[in-house]
N, C-alpha and C positions, 0 to 999 in steps of 0.2 A: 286129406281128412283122415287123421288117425282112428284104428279100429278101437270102442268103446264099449262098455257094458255096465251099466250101473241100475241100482235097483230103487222103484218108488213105491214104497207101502202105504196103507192105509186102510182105514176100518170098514170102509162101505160094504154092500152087498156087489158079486161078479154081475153088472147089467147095468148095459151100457142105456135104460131110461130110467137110471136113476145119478143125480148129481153130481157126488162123490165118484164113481167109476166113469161117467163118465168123462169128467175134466182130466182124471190121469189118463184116459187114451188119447184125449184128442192132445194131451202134452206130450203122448208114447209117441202116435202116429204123426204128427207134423213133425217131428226131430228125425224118426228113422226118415221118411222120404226125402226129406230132406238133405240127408245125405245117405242115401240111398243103401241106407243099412248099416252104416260103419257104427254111427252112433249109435246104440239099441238101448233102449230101456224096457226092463223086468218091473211088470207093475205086479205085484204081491195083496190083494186084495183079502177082505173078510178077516184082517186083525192077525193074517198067518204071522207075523212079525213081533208078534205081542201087544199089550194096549197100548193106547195112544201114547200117554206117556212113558213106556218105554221105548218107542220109536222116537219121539222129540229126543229123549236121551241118546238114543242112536246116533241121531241128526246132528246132535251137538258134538259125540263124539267124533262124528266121520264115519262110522261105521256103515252107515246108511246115508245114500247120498241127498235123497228125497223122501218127502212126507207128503200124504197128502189127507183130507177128510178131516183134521183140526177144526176146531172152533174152539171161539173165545175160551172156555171153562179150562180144554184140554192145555192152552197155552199160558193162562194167570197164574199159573204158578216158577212161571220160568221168567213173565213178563208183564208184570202187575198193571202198566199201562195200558193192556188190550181192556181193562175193564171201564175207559172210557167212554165205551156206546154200550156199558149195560146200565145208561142213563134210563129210567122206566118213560113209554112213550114220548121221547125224542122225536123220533124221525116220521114225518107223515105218510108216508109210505115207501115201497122198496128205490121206487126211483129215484127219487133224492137222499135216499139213504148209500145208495152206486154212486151218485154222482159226489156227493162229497169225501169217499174213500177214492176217488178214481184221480181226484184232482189236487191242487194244492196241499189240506190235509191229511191227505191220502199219504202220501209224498212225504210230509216231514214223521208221520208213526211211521211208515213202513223202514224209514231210515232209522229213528230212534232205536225199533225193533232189532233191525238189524246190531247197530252197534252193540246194545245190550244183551244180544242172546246168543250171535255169531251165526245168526242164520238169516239166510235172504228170503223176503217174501215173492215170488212168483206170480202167485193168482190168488185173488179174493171175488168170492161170490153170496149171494144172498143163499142159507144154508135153509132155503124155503120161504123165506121172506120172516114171519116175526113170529115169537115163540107165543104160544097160549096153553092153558093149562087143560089140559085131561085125563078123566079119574075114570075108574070102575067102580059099580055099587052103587053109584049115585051122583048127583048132580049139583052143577055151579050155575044158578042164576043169579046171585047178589054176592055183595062182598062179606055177609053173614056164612056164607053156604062155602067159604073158605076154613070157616076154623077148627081145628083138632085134624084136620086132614094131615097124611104124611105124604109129601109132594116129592119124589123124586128131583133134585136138582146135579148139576155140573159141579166141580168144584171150584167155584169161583163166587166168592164171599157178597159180593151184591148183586148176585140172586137168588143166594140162600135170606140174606138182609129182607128183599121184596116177599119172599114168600111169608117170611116171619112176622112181617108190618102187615100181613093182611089174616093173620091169626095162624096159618099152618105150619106147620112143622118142616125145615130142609131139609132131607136124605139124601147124601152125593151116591152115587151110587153109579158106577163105569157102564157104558152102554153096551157094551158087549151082555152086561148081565139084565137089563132093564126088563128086557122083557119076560122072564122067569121071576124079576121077582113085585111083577103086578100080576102075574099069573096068579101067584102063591099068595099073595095080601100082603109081601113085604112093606109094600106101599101102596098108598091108595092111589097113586096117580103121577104123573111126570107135567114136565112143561117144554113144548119142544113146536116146532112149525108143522105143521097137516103133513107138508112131503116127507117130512122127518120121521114121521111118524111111520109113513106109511112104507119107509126102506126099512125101518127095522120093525115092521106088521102087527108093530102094539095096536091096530084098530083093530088085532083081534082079540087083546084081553080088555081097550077103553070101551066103556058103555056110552059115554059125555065128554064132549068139549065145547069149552068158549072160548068164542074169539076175541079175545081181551088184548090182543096184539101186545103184549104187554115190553118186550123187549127185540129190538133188530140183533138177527142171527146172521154168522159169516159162518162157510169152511176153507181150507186156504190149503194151499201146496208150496211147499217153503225146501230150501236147499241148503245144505250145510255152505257156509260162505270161503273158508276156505276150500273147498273143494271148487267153488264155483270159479275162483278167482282163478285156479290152476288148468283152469281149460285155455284152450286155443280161443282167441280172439272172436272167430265165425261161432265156433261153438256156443259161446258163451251166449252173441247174438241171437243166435236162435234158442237158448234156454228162456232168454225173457219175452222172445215172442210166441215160443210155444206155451207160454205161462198167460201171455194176454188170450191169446185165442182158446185157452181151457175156459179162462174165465166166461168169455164170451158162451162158450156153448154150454156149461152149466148155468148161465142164466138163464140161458134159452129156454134148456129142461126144466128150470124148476117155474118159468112162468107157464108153460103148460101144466106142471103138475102143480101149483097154485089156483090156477082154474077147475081142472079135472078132480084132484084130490077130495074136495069137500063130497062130491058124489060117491068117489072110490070108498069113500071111510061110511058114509050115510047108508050104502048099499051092505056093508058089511053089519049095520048093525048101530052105530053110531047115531047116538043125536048128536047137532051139530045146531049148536046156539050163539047168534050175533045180537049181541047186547045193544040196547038203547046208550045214548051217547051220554046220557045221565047215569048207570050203571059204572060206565068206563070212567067217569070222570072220578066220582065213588072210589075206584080203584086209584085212581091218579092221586087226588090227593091223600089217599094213605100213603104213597109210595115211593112220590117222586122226590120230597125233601129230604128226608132220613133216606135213601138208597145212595140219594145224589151226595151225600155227605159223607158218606161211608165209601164211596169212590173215591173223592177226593184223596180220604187218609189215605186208602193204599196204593195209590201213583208213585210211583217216584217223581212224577212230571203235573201236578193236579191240573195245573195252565192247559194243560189241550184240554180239559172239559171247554173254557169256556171261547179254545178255538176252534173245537167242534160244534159248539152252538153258532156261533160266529160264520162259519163255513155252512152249518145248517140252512140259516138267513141267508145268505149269500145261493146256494141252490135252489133255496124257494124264488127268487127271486130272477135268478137266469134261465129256471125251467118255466116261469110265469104263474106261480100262485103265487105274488105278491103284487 
């Protein structure tokens, strides 16, 4: 076992019960034990590396051997495909939202990805399970109580599209800065999952959130592929299993903080409002045609939309709500 030393960055906070940090250790820690040190990896946490995407650029060039803490927004503009699950309420909930990235579907994007970006995916986890919107100053209970807002989004064009079908205004804006500038009134509010929230401590500038579920969130840890390919055989092995078992325990994490969160942020201050299924539906059909449309154009592949509905059906049906 050759002596090793490569470095994994990413944006999270250093704490290991949150997510993002945690998936890079338990990827740090089952590779070193596993070979009992030779391999090491330097996980670089809190953005020391610069933002996301200049780390993806890293990534691509080699410079950096692993990424981790990406979601969709951070990766659309390298690999306009990922914007297939920012289909608006698709997925019924997180479990069948895993099991159809885990399984056959799972399988032909992660490959796609690969060919198209030169980087290998690792691990994918629920990035808190589904994004919803919360503001300061004031409050969302109808789909009226959306507009002239400026909603903080990702850069990634169909869910700037969604906020825009529901009357507010999209402001991408890097998360490193998000929470400075809801502090300051740059924007009235973001959209992001409760645990999301609560790693980068905007429940202490939001007043209100709904839970509108409105899009399924990933974060992911992905590996420059030529680099990957240049490892020894054993190594390699264990890069993809130490990539299943991060995934595994950032699920873990974030279905407790799914649970717990809603308290954490209410205790802070936070209303925390679950709309009637007539409210959502409201949202739904403003959003789901025209977003779903706007996906399509910028695929290079528009066809996995409708093998990920396909695959959708197919998990409802082997987990038993069919």
């Amino acid at each position: 076992m050759p002596e090793m030393t490569v470095t994994l960055g990413h944006s999270g906070p250093e704490d290991i019960t949150q997510h993002q940090h945690r998936a890079a250790m338990t990827f740090k820690n089952y590779i070193e034990s596993a070979t009992n040190g030779n391999f090491t990896i330097e996980v670089s946490p809190g953005g020391a590396l610069g933002s996301l995407r200049e780390m993806i650029e890293q990534n691509q060039s080699g410079s950096l051997e692993l990424v981790g803490s990406t979601a969709e927004g951070h990766l659309a503009p390298f690999y306009p495909n990922i914007n297939v699950y920012a289909l608006p309420y698709a997925f019924r909930n997180v479990e069948v939202a895993n099991y159809v990235f885990d399984k056959k579907f799972g399988d032909t994007l992660w490959k796609d990805f690969r060919e198209k970006t030169g980087l290998r995916m690792l691990t994918w986890y629920d990035n808190g399970g589904f994004r919803s919107f919360g503001i300061a100053g004031s409050k969302i209970k109808s789909i009226d109580d959306m507009k002239g807002l400026d909603i903080r989004t990702m850069q990634i064009e169909a869910h700037q599209k969604l906020v825009s079908e529901l009357g507010a205004n999209p402001t991408p804006i890097d998360w490193n800065e998000l929470y400075q500038a809801i502090d300051q009134g740059v924007v009235d509010g973001q959209e992001n999952s409760i645990p999301t929230v609560i790693s980068g401590d905007l429940h202490e500038v939001l007043d209100f959130i709904i839970l509108d579920r409105h899009v399924f969130t990933m974060n992911f840890i992905h590996a420059n592929e030529e680099w990957f390919q240049s490892l020894p055989p054993y190594y390699r092995r264990l890069v993809i299993d130490a990539g299943h078992l991060a995934s595994k325990d950032a699920r873990k994490i974030n279905r407790i903080q799914r649970r717990r969160g809603v308290q954490t942020v209410e205790e802070a201050g936070v209303t925390v409002y679950d709309p009637p299924q007539d409210v959502i539906e409201d949202f739904r059909k403003a959003t789901q045609e025209p977003v779903g449309e706007l996906v399509r154009e910028k695929m290079d592949n528009p066809e996995l939309v409708d093998q990920m509905q396909d695959a959708i059906k197919q998990a409802e049906k082997d987990l038993g709500y069919q």
